[in-house]
Phi, psi and omega in degrees: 000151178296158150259130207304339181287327186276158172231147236251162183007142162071333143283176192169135173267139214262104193252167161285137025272321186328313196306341188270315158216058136261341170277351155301305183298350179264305165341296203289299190312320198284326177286355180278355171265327163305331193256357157268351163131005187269145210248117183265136177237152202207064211290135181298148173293008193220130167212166175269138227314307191277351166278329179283330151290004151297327224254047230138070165325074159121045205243147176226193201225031178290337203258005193285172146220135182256154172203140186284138193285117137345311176278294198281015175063053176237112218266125202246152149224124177312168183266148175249006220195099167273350178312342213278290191322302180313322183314319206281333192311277175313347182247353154247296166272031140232028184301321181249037153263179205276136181267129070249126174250135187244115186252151189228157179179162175193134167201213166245157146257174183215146178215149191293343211184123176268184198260175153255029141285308192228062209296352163313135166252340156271116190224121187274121183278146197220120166195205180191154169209126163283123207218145179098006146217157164231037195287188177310282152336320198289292183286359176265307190318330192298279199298329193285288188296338160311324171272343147293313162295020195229322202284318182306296154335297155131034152295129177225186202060080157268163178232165170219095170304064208269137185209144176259118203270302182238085123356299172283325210262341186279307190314298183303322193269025186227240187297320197258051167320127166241200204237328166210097213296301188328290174289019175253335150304328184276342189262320191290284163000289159288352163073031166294085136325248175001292169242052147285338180269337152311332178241036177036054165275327227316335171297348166286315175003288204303321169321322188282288189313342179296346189295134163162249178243149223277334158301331166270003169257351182279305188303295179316332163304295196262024159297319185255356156294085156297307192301351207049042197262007178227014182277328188296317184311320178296309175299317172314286159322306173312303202276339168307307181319304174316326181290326202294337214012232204263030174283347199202099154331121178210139192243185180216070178288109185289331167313306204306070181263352165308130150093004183247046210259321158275014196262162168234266185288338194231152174194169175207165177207157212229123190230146187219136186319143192037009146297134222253111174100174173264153185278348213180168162179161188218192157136207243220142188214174146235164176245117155282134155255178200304294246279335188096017174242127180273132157252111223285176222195117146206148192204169153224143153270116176251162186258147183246348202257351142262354174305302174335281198292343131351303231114317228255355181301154196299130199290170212231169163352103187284147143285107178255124166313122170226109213295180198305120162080052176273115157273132192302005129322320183292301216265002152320292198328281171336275210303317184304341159294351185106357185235157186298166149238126173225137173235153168355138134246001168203198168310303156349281180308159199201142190319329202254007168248080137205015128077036155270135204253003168206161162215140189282128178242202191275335191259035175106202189272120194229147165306109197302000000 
C-alpha cells in the first residue's frame, strides 16, 4: 500500500512557516505590480491543450501534463507556465483594449518533470507583462519592476543576466552563413569551441568568448559586427544596462537560448545572493492571435518557492497569546495593530506551545 503520507515526485506540502511566506512573498510581488500600473489576471489551472500551445510563438509542449476532460472528451494540460495563458487573454477576452496593455498574475504550475538543480514540478509563479510593444522602454520597465519585486520579496545582490535569443539566426540569415544552424546553436549553447570549428563555424568563436560583463561584451560584440546587423541589439542591451544603474549586476551571454526558446531579440534571467539557481527570467516575445497576427510582447516570471526555501522572504506577524477570557475588544485592538491574535483554549495552553512570539499580559502586550 501507498503510504498516506507519500506524495508523488517532485510535489510536496508546503507547513508553517514556509506556508506563510510564501504568500507574503506572492503578496509582496503582486502588489509591487500593481502599484505599478499592472491589471491581476487570474488564468485557470487547465486548458485545452492545443489553445494553451497556440498562444506563445514557438512554444512546445515537452513540459505539458495531460489528462482528458471527462465532459468534452478533450485533452486538457495543467499549465506549466502562465505567460502562454495571459498571452491567450490579451488576445481574446482583452483584444480589444487599448495597447500597451499591462497584465499581472501570480499562481501555481505544474511540469511532467523537474531539473536536477532544481527537482520541484510544482511551483508558484508571480509575474507581469506588456503586451503590444516590445521596444526598449518597454524591457527597462519589464526588468525595473522586476527587480522591485524581487526587492519587495527580501531578495538582495541581484543580477541581471542579459542574452540575445535570436542572435545566431540573425548572424546566419547575414554575414555568417552556415550549413546547419540547429547544431551550431546546440555547440554555442555548450560554450563547444572544438566542436564550432568541426562543423566549420569558427566565425562563431568569438560569441563565446563575448560572455561577461555587459560592458565588455557590448564591445566585443560590435568588433564583429561589420555590417551592423546587431547594432540596434546591441544599442538596445546598452540602455537597458544603464537603466538598471547600480541597482543589479548585469552581465551578457550573447549566446544563451536555454529556456529563452519563445523569447526574440532580448531576454534576461535573474539571480539573487544565497537563492539556489535563477529566481526569474524575462524578455521580449510575440502572442499569435486567432487571425494568425503577431503581437510584440515583454514580461517576466519569478519563481517564488525559492525566494522561500532562502530564507530570505520578508518576516511574518508577531503572534500574540491571548489568555482565557480575553475581551474581544482587547483582542480587535491587537489585531487593528497589525499583529496576529491566538487565543487560550483551555488552561493548558502557553505562548511557546500555541508557537506564539508575544503575550498579552496585565501589564500590555510583552515578548513571549
Amino acid at each position: 500500500m501507498t503510504s498516506p503520507s507519500l506524495l508523488p515526485e517532485g510535489l510536496r506540502d508546503r507547513l508553517p512557516p514556509q506556508a506563510e511566506a510564501l504568500g507574503r512573498v506572492r503578496g509582496a510581488v503582486l502588489t509591487t505590480t500593481e502599484l505599478n500600473g499592472y491589471a491581476r489576471v487570474e488564468p485557470p489551472l487547465a486548458e485545452f491543450e492545443t489553445t494553451l500551445l497556440g498562444r506563445l510563438k514557438s512554444s512546445r509542449g515537452t513540459d505539458l501534463l495531460r489528462v482528458i476532460d471527462p465532459i468534452s472528451q478533450r485533452t486538457l494540460a495543467l499549465r506549466p507556465d502562465i505567460t502562454a495563458q495571459v498571452g491567450r487573454i490579451a488576445a481574446t477576452r482583452l483584444a480589444h483594449r487599448a495597447r500597451p496593455l499591462r497584465l499581472c498574475y501570480a499562481g501555481q504550475v505544474l511540469k511532467v518533470r523537474g531539473t536536477q538543480l532544481r527537482p520541484e514540478r510544482e511551483m508558484c509563479q508571480a509575474g507581469a507583462e506588456i503586451v503590444g510593444t516590445d521596444a526598449v522602454p518597454a524591457v527597462i520597465e519589464a526588468v525595473r519592476v522586476a527587480l522591485d519585486a524581487l526587492a519587495a520579496a527580501g531578495a538582495t545582490g541581484l543580477s541581471v543576466d542579459l542574452t540575445l535569443p535570436d542572435l545566431v539566426a540573425t548572424l546566419a540569415a547575414g554575414p555568417m552563413p552556415v550549413a546547419d544552424l540547429d547544431a551550431v546553436i546546440h555547440e554555442l549553447d555548450g560554450k563547444d569551441a572544438g566542436a564550432l570549428a568541426a562543423l566549420g563555424a569558427t566565425a562563431y568563436l568569438p560569441l563565446i568568448e563575448a560572455a561577461g560583463p555587459v560592458d565588455a561584451a557590448i564591445e566585443r560584440l560590435s568588433a564583429i559586427d561589420s555590417g551592423g546587423i546587431l547594432a540596434s541589439r546591441l544599442a538596445g542591451a546598452r540602455a537597458i544596462a544603464d537603466a538598471i544603474g547600480g541597482r543589479a549586476t548585469v552581465t551578457l551571454d550573447p549566446t544563451e537560448r536555454h529556456g529563452f526558446e519563445y523569447q526574440s531579440w532580448i531576454g534576461f534571467s535573474l539571480f539573487a545572493d544565497g537563492v539556489r539557481g535563477e529566481v526569474g527570467r524575462g524578455g521580449a516575445y510575440s502572442i499569435v492571435h486567432p487571425d494568425g497576427r503577431e503581437e510584440p510582447a515583454v514580461g517576466f516570471s519569478i519563481y517564488l518557492d525559492p525566494i522561500v526555501d532562502a530564507g530570505v522572504a520578508p518576516s511574518g506577524r508577531d503572534r500574540v497569546f491571548l489568555p482565557l477570557g480575553t475581551a474581544d475588544a482587547t483582542a480587535s485592538a491587537i489585531r487593528d495593530g497589525g499583529q496576529a491574535t491566538v487565543a487560550a483554549l483551555s488552561d493548558a495552553d502557553t505562548p511557546a506551545s500555541l508557537g506564539c512570539t508575544h503575550a498579552l499580559t496585565a501589564s500590555g502586550v510583552v515578548p513571549a
